[in-house]
FIMAR-670054 format. One record per atom (N, C-alpha, C): residue number from 1; atom name; x, y, z. Coordinates in steps of 0.02 Angstrom, whole numbers, plus 50000, padded with zeros to 5 digits. Atoms other than C-alpha are relative to their C-alpha. Layout:
BEGIN
NUM  CA  X  Y  Z
...
This chain:
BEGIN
1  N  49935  50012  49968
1  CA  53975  53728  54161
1  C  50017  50060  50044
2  N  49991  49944  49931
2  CA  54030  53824  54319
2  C  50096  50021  49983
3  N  49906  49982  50022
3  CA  54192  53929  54280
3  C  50028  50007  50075
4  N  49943  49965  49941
4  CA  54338  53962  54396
4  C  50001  50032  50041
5  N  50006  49935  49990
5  CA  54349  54087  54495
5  C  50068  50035  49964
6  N  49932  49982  50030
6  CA  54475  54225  54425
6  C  50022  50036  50045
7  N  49995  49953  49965
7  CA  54577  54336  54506
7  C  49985  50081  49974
8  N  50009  49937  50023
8  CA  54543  54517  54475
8  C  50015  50030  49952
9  N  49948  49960  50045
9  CA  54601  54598  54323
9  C  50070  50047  50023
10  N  49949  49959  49970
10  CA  54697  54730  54428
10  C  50068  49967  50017
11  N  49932  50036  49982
11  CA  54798  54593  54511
11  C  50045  49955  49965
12  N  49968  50052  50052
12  CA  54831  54505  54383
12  C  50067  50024  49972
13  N  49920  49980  49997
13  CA  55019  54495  54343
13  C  50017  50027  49929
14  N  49983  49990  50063
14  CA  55019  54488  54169
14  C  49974  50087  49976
15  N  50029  49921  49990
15  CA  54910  54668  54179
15  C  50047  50035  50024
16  N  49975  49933  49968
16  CA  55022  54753  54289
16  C  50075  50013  49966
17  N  49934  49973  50015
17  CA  55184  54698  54202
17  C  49987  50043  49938
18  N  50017  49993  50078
18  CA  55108  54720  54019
18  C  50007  50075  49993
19  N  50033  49909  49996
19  CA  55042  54907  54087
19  C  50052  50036  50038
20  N  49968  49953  49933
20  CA  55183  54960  54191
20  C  50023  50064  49974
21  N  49999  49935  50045
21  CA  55228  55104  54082
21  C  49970  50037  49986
22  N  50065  49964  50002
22  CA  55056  55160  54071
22  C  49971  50020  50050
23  N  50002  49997  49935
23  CA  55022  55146  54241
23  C  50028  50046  50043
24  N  49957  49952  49947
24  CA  55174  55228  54317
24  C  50001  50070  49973
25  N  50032  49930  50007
25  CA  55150  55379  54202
25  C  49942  50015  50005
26  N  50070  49969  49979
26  CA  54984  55404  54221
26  C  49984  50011  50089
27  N  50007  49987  49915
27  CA  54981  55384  54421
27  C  50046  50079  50010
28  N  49933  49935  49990
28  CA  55144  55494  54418
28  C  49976  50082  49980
29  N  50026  49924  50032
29  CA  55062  55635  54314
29  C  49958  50015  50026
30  N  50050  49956  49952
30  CA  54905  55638  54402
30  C  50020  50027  50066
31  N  49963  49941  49963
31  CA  55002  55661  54546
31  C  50035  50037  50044
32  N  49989  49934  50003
32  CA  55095  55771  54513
32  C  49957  50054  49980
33  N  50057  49943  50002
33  CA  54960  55890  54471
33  C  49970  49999  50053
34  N  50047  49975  49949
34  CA  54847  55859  54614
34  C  50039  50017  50043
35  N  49965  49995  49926
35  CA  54990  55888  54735
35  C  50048  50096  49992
36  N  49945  49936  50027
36  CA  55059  56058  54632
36  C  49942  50046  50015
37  N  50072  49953  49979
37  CA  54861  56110  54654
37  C  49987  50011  50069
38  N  50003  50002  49911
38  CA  54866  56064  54846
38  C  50038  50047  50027
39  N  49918  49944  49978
39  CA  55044  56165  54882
39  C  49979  50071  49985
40  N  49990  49931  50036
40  CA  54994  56308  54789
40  C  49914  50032  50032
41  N  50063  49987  50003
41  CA  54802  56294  54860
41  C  50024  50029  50101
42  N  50010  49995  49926
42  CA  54849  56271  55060
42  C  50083  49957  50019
43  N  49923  49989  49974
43  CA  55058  56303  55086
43  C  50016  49994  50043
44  N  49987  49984  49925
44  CA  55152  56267  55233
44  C  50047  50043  49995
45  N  49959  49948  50017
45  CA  55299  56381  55182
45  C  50013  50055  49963
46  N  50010  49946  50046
46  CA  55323  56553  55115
46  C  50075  49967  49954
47  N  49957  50023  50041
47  CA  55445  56505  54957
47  C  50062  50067  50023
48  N  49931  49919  50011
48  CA  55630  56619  54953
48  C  50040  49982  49940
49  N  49969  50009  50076
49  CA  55674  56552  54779
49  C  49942  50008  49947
50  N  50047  49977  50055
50  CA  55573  56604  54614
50  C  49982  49923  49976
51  N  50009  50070  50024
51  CA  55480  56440  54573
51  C  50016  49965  49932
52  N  49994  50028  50083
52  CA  55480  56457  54376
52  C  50071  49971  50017
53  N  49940  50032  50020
53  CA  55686  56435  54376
53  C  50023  49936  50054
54  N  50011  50052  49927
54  CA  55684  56308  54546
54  C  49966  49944  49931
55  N  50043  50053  50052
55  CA  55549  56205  54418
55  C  50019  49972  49921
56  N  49995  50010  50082
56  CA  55635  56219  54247
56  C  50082  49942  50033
57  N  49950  50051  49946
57  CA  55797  56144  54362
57  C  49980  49933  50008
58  N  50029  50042  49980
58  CA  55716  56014  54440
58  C  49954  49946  49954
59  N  50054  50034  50068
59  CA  55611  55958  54293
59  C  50050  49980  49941
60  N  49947  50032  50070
60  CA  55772  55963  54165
60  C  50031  49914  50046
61  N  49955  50043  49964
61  CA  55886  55844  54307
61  C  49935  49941  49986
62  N  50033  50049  49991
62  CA  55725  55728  54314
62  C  50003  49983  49901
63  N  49983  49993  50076
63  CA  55740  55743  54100
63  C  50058  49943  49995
64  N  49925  50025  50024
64  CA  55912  55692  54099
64  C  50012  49924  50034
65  N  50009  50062  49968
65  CA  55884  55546  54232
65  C  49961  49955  49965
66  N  50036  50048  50049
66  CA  55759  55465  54136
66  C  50024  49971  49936
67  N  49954  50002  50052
67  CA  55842  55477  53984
67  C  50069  49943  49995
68  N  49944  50038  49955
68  CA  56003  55399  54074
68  C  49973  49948  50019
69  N  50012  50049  49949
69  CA  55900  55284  54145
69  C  49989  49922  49924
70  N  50017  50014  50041
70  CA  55844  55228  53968
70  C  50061  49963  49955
71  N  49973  50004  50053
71  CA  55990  55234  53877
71  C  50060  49925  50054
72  N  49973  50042  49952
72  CA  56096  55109  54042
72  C  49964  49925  50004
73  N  50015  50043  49966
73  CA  55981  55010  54091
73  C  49936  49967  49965
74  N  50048  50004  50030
74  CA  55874  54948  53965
74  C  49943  49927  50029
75  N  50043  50025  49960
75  CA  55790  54806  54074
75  C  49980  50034  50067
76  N  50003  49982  49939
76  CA  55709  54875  54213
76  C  49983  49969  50068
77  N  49997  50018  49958
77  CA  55680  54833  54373
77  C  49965  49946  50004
78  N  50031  50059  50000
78  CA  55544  54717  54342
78  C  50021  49981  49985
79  N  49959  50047  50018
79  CA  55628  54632  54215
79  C  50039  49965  50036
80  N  49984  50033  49954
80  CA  55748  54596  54343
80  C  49973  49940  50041
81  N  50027  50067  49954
81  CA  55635  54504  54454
81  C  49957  49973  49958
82  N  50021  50070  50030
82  CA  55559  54415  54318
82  C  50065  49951  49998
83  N  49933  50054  49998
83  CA  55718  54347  54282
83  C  50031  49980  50063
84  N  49962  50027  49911
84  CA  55778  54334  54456
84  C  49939  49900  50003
85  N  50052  50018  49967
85  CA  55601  54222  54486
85  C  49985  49934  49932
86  N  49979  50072  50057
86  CA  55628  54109  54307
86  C  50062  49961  50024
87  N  49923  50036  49988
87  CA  55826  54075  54379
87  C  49961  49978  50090
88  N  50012  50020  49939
88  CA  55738  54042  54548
88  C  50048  50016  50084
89  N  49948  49960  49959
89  CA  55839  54168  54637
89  C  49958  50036  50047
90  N  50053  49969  49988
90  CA  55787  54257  54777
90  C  49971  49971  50072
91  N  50020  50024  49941
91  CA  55725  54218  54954
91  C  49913  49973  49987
92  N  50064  50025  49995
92  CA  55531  54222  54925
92  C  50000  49950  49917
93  N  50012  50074  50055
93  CA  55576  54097  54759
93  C  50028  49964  50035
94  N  49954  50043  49964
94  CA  55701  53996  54868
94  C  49923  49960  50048
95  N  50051  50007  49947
95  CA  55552  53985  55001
95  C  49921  49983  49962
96  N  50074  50007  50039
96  CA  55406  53973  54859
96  C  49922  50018  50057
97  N  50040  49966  49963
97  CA  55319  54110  54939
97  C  49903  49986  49969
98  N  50059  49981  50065
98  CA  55112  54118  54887
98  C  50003  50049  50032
99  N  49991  49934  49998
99  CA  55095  54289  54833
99  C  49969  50032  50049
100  N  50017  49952  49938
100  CA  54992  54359  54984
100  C  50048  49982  50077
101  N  49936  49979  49975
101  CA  55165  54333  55072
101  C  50059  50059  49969
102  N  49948  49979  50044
102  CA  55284  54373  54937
102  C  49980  50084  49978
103  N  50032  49937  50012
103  CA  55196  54539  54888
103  C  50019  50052  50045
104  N  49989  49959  49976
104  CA  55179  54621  55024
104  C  50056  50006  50059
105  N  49952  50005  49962
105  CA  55318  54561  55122
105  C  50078  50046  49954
106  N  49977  49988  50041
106  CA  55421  54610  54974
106  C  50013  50081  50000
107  N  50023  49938  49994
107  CA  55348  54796  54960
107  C  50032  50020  50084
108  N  49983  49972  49941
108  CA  55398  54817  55149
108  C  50065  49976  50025
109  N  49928  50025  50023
109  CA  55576  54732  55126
109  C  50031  50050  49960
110  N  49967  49992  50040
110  CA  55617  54844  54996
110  C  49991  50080  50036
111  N  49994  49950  49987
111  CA  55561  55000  55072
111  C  50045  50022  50057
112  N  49947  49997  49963
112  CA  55662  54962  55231
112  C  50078  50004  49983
113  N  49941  49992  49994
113  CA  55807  54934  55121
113  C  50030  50070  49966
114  N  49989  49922  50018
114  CA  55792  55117  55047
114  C  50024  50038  50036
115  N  50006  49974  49955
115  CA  55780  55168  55192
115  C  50071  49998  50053
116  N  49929  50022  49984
116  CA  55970  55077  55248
116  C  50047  50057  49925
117  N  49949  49963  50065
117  CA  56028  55153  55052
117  C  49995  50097  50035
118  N  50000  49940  49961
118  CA  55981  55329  55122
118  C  50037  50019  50043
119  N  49977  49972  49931
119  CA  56059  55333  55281
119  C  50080  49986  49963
120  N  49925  50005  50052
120  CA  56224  55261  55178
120  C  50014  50085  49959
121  N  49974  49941  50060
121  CA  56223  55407  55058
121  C  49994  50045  50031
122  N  49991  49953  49965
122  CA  56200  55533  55196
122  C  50082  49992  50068
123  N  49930  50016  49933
123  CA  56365  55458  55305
123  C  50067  49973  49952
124  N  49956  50016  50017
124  CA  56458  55377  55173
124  C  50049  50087  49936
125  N  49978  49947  50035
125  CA  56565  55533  55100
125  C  49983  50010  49905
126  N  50016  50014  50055
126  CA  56563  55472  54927
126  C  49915  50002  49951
127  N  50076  49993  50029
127  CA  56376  55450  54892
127  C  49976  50054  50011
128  N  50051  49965  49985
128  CA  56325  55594  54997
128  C  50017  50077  49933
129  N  49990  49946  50056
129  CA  56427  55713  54851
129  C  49950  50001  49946
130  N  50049  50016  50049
130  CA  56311  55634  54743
130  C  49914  50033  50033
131  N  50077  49977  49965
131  CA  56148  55658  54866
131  C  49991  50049  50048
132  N  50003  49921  49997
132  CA  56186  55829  54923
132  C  49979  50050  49939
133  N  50045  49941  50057
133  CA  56112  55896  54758
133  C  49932  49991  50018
134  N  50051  49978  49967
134  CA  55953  55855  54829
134  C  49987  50033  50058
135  N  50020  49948  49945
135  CA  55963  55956  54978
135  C  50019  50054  50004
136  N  49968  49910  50027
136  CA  56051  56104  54900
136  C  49933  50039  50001
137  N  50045  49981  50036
137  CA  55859  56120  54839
137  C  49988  50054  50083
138  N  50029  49964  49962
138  CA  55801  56289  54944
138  C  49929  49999  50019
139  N  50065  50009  50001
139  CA  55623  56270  54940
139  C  49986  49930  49981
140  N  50029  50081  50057
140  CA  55528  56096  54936
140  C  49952  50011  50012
141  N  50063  50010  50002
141  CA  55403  56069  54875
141  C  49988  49947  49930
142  N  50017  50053  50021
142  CA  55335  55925  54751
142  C  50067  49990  49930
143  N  49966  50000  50040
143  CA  55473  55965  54622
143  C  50070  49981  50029
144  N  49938  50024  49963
144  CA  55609  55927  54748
144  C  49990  49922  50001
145  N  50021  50074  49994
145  CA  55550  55735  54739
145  C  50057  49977  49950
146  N  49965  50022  50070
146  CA  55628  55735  54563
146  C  50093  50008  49988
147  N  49952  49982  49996
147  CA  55789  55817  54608
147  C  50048  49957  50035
148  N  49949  50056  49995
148  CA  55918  55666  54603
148  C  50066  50014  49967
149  N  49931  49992  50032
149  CA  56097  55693  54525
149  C  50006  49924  49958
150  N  50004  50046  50039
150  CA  56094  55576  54371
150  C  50063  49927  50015
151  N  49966  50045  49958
151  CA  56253  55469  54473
151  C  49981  49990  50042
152  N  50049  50024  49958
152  CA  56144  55439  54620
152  C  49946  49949  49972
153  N  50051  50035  50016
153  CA  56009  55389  54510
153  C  50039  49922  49974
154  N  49962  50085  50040
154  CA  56147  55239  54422
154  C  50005  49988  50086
155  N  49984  50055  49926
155  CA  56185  55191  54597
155  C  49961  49973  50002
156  N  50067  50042  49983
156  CA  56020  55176  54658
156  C  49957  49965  49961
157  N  50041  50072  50030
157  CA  55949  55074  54511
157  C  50050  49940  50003
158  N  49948  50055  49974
158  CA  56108  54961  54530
158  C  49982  49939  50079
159  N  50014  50047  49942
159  CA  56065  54936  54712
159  C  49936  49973  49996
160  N  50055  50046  49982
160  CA  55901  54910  54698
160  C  49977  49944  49946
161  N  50011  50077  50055
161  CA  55907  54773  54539
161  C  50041  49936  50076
162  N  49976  50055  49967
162  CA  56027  54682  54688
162  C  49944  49987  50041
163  N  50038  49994  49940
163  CA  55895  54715  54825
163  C  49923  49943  49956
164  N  50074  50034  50032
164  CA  55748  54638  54696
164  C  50030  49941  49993
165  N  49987  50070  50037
165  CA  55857  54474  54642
165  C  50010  49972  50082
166  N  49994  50035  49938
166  CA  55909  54442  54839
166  C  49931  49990  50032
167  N  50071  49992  49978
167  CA  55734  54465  54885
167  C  49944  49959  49962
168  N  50042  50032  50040
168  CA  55664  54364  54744
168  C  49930  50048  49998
169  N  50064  49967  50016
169  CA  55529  54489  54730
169  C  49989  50004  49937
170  N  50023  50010  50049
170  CA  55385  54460  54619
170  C  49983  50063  49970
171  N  50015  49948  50052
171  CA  55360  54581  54459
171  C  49959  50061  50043
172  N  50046  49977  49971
172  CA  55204  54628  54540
172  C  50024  50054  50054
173  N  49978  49966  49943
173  CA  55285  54685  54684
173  C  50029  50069  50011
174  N  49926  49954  50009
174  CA  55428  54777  54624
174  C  49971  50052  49966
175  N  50020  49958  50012
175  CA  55302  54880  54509
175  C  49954  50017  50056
176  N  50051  49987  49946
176  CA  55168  54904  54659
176  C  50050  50070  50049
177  N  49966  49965  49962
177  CA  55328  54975  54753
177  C  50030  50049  49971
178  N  49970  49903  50039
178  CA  55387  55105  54623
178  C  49955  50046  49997
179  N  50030  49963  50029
179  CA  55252  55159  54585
179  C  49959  50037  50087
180  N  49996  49967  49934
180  CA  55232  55198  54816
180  C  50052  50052  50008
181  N  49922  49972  49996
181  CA  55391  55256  54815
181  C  50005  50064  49962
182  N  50013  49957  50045
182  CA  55357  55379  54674
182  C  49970  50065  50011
183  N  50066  49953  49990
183  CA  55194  55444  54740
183  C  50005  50010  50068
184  N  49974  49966  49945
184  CA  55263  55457  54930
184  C  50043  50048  49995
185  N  49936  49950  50011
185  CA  55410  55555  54881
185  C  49956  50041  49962
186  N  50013  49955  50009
186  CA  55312  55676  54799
186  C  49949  50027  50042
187  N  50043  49954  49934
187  CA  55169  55691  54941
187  C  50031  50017  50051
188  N  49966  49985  49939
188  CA  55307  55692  55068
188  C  50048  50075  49983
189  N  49972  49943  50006
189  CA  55403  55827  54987
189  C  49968  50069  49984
190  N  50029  49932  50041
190  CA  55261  55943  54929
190  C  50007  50048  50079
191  N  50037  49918  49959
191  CA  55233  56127  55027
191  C  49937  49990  50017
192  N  50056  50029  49968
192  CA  55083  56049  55115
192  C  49986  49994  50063
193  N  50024  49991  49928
193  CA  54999  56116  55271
193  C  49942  49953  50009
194  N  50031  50034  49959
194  CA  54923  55991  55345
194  C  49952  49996  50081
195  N  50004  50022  49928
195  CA  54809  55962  55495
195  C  50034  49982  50056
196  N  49965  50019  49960
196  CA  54902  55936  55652
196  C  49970  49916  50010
197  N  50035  50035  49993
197  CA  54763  55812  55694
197  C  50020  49937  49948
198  N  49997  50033  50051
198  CA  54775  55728  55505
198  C  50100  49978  50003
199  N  49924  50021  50004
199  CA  54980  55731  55505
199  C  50024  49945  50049
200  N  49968  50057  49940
200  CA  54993  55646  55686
200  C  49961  49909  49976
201  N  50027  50097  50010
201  CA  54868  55496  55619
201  C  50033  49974  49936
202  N  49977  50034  50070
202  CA  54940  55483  55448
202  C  50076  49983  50033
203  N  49922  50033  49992
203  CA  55139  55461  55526
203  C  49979  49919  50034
204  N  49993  50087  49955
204  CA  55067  55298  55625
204  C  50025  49965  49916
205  N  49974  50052  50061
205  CA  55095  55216  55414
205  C  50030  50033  49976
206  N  49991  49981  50049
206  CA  55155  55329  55319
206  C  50056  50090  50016
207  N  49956  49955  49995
207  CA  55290  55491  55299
207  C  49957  50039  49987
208  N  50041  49933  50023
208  CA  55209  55671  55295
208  C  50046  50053  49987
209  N  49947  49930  50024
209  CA  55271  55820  55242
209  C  50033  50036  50028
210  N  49993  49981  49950
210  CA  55298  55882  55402
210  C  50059  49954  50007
211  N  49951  50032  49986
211  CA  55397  55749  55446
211  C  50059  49994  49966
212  N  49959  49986  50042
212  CA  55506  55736  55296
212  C  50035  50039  49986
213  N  49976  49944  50004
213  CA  55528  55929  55297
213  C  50067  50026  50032
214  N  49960  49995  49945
214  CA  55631  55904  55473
214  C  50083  49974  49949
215  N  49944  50010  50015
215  CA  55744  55818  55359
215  C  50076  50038  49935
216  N  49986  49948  50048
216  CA  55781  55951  55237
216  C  50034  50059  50035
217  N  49991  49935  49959
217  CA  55844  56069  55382
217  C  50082  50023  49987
218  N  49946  49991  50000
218  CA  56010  56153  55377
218  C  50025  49990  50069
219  N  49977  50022  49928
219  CA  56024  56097  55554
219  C  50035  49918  49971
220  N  49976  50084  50026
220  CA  56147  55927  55532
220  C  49958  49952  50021
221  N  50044  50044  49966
221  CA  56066  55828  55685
221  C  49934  49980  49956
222  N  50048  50021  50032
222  CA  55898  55850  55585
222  C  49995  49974  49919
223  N  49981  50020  50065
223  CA  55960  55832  55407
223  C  50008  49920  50007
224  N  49986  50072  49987
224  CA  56036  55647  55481
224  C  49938  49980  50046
225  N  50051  50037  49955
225  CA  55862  55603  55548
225  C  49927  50002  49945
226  N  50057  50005  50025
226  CA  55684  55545  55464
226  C  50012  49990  49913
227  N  49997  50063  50091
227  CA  55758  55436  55295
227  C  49945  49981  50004
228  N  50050  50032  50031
228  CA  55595  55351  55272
228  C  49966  50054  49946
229  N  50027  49963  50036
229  CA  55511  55380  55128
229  C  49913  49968  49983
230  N  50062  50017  49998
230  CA  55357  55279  55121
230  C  49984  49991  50079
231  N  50011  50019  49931
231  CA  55354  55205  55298
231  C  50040  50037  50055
232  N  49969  49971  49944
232  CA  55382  55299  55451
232  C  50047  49942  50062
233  N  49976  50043  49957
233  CA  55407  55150  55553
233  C  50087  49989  50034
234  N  49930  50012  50001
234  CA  55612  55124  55503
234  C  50020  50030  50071
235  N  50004  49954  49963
235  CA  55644  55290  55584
235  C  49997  50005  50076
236  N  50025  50014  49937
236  CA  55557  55256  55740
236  C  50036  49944  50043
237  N  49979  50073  49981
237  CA  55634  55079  55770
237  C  50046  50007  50033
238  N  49945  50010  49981
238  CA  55809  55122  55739
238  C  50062  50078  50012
239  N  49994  49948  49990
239  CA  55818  55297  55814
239  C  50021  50054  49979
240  N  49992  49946  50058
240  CA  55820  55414  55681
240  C  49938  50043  49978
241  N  50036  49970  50002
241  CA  55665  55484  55708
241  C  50005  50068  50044
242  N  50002  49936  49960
242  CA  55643  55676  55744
242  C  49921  50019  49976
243  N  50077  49989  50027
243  CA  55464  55744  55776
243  C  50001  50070  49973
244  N  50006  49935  50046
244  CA  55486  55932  55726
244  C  50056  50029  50002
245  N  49944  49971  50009
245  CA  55612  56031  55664
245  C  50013  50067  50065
246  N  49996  49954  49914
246  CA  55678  56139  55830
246  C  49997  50082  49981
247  N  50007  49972  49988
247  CA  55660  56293  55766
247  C  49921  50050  49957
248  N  50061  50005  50042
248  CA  55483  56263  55686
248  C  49978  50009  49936
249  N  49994  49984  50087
249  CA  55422  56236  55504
249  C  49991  50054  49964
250  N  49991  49936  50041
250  CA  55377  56409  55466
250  C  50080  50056  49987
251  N  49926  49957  49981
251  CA  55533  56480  55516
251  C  50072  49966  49985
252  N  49946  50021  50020
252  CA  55647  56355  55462
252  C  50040  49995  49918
253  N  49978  50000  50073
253  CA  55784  56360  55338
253  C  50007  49911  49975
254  N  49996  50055  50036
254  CA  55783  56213  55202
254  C  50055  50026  49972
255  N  49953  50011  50056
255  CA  55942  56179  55104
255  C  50050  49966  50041
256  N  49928  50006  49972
256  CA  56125  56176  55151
256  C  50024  50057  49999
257  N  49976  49943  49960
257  CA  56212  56308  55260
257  C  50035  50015  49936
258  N  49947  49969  50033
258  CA  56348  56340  55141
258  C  49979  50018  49918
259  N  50018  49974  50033
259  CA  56236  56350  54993
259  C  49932  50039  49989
260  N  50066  49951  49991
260  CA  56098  56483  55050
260  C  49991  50056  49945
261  N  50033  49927  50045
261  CA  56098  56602  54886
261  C  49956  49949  49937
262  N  50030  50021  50033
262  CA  56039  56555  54704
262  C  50026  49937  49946
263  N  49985  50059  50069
263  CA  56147  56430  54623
263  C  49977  49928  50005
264  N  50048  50046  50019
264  CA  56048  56289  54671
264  C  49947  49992  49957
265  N  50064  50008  50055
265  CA  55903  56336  54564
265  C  50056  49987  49941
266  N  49971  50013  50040
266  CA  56031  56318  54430
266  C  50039  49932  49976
267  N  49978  50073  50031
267  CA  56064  56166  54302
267  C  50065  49979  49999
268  N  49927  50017  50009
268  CA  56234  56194  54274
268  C  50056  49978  50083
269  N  49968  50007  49934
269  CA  56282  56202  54462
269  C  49968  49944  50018
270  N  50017  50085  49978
270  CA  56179  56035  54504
270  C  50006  49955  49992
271  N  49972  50073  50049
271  CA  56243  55929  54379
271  C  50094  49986  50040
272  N  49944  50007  49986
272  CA  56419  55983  54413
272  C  50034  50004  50097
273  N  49974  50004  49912
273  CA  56419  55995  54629
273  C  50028  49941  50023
274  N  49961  50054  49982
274  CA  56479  55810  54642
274  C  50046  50002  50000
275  N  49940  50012  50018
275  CA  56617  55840  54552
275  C  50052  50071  50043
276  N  49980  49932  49964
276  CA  56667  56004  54656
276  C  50022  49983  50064
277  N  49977  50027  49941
277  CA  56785  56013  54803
277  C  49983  50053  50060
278  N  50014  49957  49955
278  CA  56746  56085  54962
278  C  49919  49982  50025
């Protein structure tokens, strides 16, 4: 008897939801290591903050987010779009997408609408109190990825459970795209000198470090320019792309003007800067 054909183990749905926990830490951990070995092997910036206390920072806030994320939201995002995709909610269920639509149309739907939540939390006053603790950070480099303000992080799983049920995106999808999303944000934020050559061909898909860096500037204009975080494209479209920071990446300051000494590396000042006036 002549079997089936199957589809792949990898793609298989029931694999990726079953494993997504296994998956997203293990991608996540490796890396983060190969990208802490890259930064530290071939730097684009000399650091002006002491890394150990910058890292014990940055590493607690990502602690306390997870944690938070655990103790809120005990379905996660997939869950969501399973259930979105059993209630038949959802544009690509409405439309009974097959998955080599729904997938990757999905994955590039969701990163565009990050990419709208971003530019919100940098204009809307309210959010940006919240997402000005990531750019307090003086130095980036792969540990700045992690540095979210645990009220940012409830927003943004809020918005994006709406963004997965309007979108009907499948399981598959929604883990495929965390687990981009994850591993761009930490290659886009590492201390990574790059090829000029290699940086200009990698922005045709994808955010580089370079590029990303522009947006870290204490210059405003460049701070409000280059939200993408997986895809460069957004950026480019809807004129928010800047190609280098104007007063070049070696020489430029990262943070925010008004907080250039050391209480950013500090836990107690990152937790509590939302709530602070001025």
């Amino acid at each position: 008897m002549v079997k089936a054909a199957q589809t792949p183990y990898i793609f298989n749905m029931d694999f990726l939801t079953q494993n997504e926990g296994t998956l997203r830490l293990g991608i996540f951990a490796g890396l983060l290591v190969l990208f802490i070995v890259l930064e530290t092997l071939l730097p684009k910036k000399k650091r002006v903050m002491p890394r150990a206390r910058r890292w014990l920072t940055n590493i607690a806030i990502v602690g306390i987010d997870t944690a938070l994320v655990r103790v809120l939201f005990p379905i996660v995002a997939v869950g969501i779009a399973i259930w979105a995709s059993a209630k038949g909610w959802g544009l690509f269920n409405l439309i009974d997408a097959p998955f080599w639509v729904s997938i990757p149309g999905s994955i590039i739907a969701l990163d565009f609408l990050i990419y709208v939540q971003h530019r919100i939390f940098h204009r809307v006053p309210f959010f940006w109190a919240m997402h000005k603790v990531h750019h307090t950070d003086r130095d980036l480099d792969v540990t700045s990825a992690l540095r979210f303000h645990p009220a940012e992080i409830i927003v943004s799983m809020v918005y994006k459970f709406a963004c997965v049920i309007l979108l009907g995106a499948p399981a598959a999808a929604v883990i495929i795209f965390e687990i981009l999303l994850n591993g761009c944000a930490m290659f886009n934020h590492a201390n990574l000198r790059l090829p000029k050559w290699l940086d200009k061909t990698l922005r045709l898909a994808l955010v580089t470090p370079d590029m990303h860096r522009v947006h870290h500037s204490v210059i405003e204009r460049e701070t409000n320019s280059n939200y993408g975080f997986c895809l460069p494209w957004w950026d480019r479209m809807l004129g928010t792309y800047n190609d280098q920071p104007e007063g070049g990446h070696d020489t430029m300051t990262i943070g925010l003007t008004e907080h250039q000494d050391d209480a950013p590396s500090k836990i107690g000042f990152s937790l509590t800067l939302p709530f602070r006036r001025g």
